[in-house]
N, C-alpha and C positions, 0 to 999 in steps of 0.2 A: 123197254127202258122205263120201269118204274120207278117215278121216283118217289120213296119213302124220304118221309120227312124225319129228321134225327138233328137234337144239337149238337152238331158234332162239325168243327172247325175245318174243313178240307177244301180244295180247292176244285169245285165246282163244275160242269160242264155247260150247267143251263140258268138262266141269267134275269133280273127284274125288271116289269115291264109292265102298262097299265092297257087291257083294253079290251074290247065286246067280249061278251059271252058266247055270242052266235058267231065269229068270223073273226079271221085274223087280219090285224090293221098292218096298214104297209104306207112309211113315211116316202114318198115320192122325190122329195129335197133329195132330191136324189144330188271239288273232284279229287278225284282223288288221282292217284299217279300208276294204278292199277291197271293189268292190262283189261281187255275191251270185253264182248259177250265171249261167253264160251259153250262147248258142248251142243253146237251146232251142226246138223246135220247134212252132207252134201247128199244130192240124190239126181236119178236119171230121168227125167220127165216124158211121157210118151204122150200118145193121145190122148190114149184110153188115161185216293195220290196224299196223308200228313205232308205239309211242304216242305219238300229236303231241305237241307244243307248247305249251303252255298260250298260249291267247291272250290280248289283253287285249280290253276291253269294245268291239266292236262298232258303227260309226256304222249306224244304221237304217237302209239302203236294200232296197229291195226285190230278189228276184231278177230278173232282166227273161225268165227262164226259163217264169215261169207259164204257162199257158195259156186261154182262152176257145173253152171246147168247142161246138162244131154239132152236136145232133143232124137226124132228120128229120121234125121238127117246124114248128109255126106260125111261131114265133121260137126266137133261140139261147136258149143256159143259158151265161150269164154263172156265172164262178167265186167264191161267197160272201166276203163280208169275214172280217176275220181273229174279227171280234167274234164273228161267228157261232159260231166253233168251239168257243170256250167255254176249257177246262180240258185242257190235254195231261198226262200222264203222260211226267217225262224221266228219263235215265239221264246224268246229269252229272258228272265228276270218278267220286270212289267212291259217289254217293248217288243215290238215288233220289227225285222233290221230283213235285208236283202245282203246278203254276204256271197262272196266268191268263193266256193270249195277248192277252189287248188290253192288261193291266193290268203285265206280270211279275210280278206280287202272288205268292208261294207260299203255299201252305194245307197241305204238308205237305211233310217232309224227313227222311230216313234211310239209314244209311251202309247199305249194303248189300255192297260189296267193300272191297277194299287186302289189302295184306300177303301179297301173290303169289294171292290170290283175286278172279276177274272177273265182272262180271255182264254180259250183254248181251241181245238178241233179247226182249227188254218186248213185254210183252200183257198185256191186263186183261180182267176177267171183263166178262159185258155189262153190269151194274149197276155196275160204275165204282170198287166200293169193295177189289177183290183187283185185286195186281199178282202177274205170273208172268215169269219171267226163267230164263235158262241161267246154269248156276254153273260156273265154269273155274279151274284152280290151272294153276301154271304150270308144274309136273312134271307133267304129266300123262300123259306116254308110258312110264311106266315100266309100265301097270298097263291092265288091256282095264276094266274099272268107271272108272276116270278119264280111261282117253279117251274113254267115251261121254259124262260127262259126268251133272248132275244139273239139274234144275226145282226152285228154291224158289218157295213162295207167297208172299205179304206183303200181309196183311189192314192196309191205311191207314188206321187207325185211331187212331194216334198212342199206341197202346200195344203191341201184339203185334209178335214177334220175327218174323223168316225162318221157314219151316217147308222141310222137304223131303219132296218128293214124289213121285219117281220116278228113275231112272239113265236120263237121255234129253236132250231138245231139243227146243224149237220148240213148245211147248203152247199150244193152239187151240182155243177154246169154239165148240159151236154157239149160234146166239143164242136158242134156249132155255133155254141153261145147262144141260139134263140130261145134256148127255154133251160129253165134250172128247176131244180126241185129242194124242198127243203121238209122237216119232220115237227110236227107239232101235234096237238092235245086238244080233244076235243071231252074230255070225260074227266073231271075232277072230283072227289069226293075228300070230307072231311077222314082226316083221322084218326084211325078209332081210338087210339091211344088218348088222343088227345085234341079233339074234334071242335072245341071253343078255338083253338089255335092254330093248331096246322092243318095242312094238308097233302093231298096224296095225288098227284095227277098221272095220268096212261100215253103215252107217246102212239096213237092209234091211228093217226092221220098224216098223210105226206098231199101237199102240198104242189101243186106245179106251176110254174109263171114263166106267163111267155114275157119276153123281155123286152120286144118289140112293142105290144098293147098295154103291156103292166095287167094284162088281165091274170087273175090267177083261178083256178080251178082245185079242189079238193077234189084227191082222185077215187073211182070206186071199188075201195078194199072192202070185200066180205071180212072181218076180222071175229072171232070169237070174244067174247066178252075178255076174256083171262088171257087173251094173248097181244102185246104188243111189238112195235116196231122195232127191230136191232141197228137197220142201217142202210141206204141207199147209195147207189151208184149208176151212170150211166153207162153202157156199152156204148160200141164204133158205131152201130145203125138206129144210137138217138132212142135204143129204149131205154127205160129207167126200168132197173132189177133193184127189187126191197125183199130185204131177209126179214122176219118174222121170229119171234122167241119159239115157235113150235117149227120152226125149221123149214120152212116154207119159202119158197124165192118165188116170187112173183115177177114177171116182165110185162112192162107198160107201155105201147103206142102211145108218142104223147100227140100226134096229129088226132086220133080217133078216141083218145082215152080209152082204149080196149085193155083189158087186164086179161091177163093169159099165166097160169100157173104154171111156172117151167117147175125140170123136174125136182122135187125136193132134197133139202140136203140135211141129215140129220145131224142137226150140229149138238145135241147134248150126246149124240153115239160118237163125233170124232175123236174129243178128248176132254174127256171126264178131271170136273174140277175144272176147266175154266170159265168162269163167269163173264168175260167183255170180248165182245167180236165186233169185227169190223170189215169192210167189203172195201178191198186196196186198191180194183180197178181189173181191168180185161186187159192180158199180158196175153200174148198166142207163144212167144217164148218159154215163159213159165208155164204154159198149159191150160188156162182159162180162166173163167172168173178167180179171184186170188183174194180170200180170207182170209183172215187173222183173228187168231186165238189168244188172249191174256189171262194168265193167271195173278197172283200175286207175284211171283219170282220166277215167272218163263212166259216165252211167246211160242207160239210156233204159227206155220202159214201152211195154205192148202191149197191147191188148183182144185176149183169146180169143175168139172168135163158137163158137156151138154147131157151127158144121160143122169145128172147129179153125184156122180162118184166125186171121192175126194182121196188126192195125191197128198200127201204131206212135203214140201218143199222147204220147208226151213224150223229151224229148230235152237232156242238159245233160251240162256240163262240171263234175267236181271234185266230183259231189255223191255219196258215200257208203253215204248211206242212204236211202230213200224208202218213205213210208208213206200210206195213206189216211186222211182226215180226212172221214167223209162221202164225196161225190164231188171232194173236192179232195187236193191231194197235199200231205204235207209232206216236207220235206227237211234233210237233213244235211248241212251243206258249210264244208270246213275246221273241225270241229267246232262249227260255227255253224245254229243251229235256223231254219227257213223256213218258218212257217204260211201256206196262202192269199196267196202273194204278199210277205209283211211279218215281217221280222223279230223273232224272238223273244229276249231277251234273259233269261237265266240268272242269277238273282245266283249269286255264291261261298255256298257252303255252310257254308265253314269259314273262319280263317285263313291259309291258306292260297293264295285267291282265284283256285283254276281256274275253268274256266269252259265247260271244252271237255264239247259235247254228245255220248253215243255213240250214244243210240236214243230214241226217242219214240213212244208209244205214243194211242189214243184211242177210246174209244167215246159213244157218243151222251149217255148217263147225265149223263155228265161235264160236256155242255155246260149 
């Protein structure tokens, strides 16, 4: 995840922030009416952002993109209803809201960006009640601390503020909650283009904090000069698997810090032309670890299998963003929310009455 510095007004992933050269500080205080994606793929699974448009409200139709997964089993696994899922975590307009998917009922709502400050990349702790987000200003290339970027927390509680937590991105609970991991920069260099003023920093380093000691530890990736971080996630037995721009998964003991090369996935040979991946979580329904592919105007998803092959399991036009919900997918498309099939509908926050989704978040707790 390089980030090249560019005047160019867009909404951000990594966010401004002041501090050491040597180490990362950690504050303690602790629509249109169109129907949905299309030209989506169903398949049998075996082992083996310029900022849109404010839309207006949304007719309910469903995606016809979902999917009804096979595994190799008695009978298939039908894809759950949307009631099932319970409670999403969204990033809408400038705010952050906890909404009911069957119901649109909100249970909780707080501004979290505006005024050239972005929020994006929502996760929530396993118990449902902390939200975690990348904080982004829109100067951001003036300064190697503001293009890595910052993690606030946001304990939804309907009284406490943002908190900050680290100069980084992409912060990831194991689902024991004792330790998370999070992706920062240890290598900045001026820009050549324009090296009095910007800069250019390397996402080369992740991050682990036990949550218990507040100790945190930089973990030991060999990394080649030219190759950076795409994206971490935890698996069920507490290791942390990091994907690599040369295609590399790496799996981490976080008791022993041992780093172990699983097998490799060549993500520039799955599907040519897409530049942003992302690692959605370990699904044994879906097939395995479970990747996501963006382009400009299509997504599509993959089950990792342990010997590193890659299944293609999902397939769509126009969607954005894609997330797990359980073993189901949610989606973002035309700033419009997709749970299990069924439309999700956002009220307006404010006066205002945007309505455009950026990210959505869930874990079990919630439902």
């Amino acid at each position: 995840m390089k980030r090249v510095v560019a005047c160019v007004f867009v909404v951000l992933l990594f966010a401004a922030a002041c501090g050491s050269e040597d180490s990362v500080s950690r504050t303690q205080d602790a629509s249109t009416t169109s129907a949905g994606p299309t030209d989506t793929t169903a398949v049998s699974v075996t082992s083996t952002t310029a900022v849109p448009e404010t839309t207006e409200a949304p007719v309910t139709t469903a995606p016809s993109g979902q999917t009804t997964l096979t595994t190799e089993t008695e009978s298939a696994t039908t894809v759950p209803s949307v009631a099932q899922v319970g409670t999403v975590a969204v990033l809408v307009e400038n705010y952050l809201v906890l909404v009911d998917v069957a119901t649109g009922e909100t249970s909780y709502s707080k501004e979290v960006s505006g005024g050239g400050q972005f929020a994006d990349n929502l996760s929530l702790s396993p118990d449902g009640t902390t939200a975690y987000y990348d904080i982004s200003w829109e100067d951001f290339w003036y300064s190697c601390e503001a293009s890595v970027g910052e993690v606030d927390s946001l304990v939804m509680d309907g009284t406490s503020e943002p908190v900050p937590l680290v100069f980084g991105a992409d912060w990831t609970f194991a689902l024991t909650t004792d330790f998370a991991a999070y992706v920062t920069s240890n290598r900045c260099i001026p820009d050549p283009e324009q090296p009095d003023d910007w800069v250019i920093v390397y996402f080369d380093t992740v991050g682990l904090v036990d949550i218990v000691t507040l100790v945190e530890t930089d973990l030991p990736l060999d990394l080649a000069e030219n190759v950076e971080l795409v994206d971490i996630t935890f698996d069920m037995e507490r290791n942390l698997l990091v994907l690599t721009t040369d295609g590399d998964l790496f799996r981490v003991g976080p008791e022993q810090l041992t780093v172990a090369e699983a097998p490799s996935v060549a993500v520039s040979g799955i599907a040519d032309g897409y530049d942003r991946w992302k690692l959605l979580g370990i699904s044994d329904v879906l097939g395995g670890t479970i990747l996501a592919a963006f382009s400009d105007t299509r997504a599509k998803a993959y089950a990792i299998g342990e010997d590193g092959s890659a299944s293609e399991i999902y397939d769509a036009d126009g969607v954005t963003q894609l997330k797990l919900a359980g073993d189901q997918f949610m989606e973002i498309w035309e700033g419009r929310l997709f749970v299990a099939g069924e439309e999700v509908f956002v009220p307006p926050q404010d006066e205002l009455g945007g309505t455009f989704v950026y990210d959505v978040a869930w874990v079990a707790a919630l439902g």
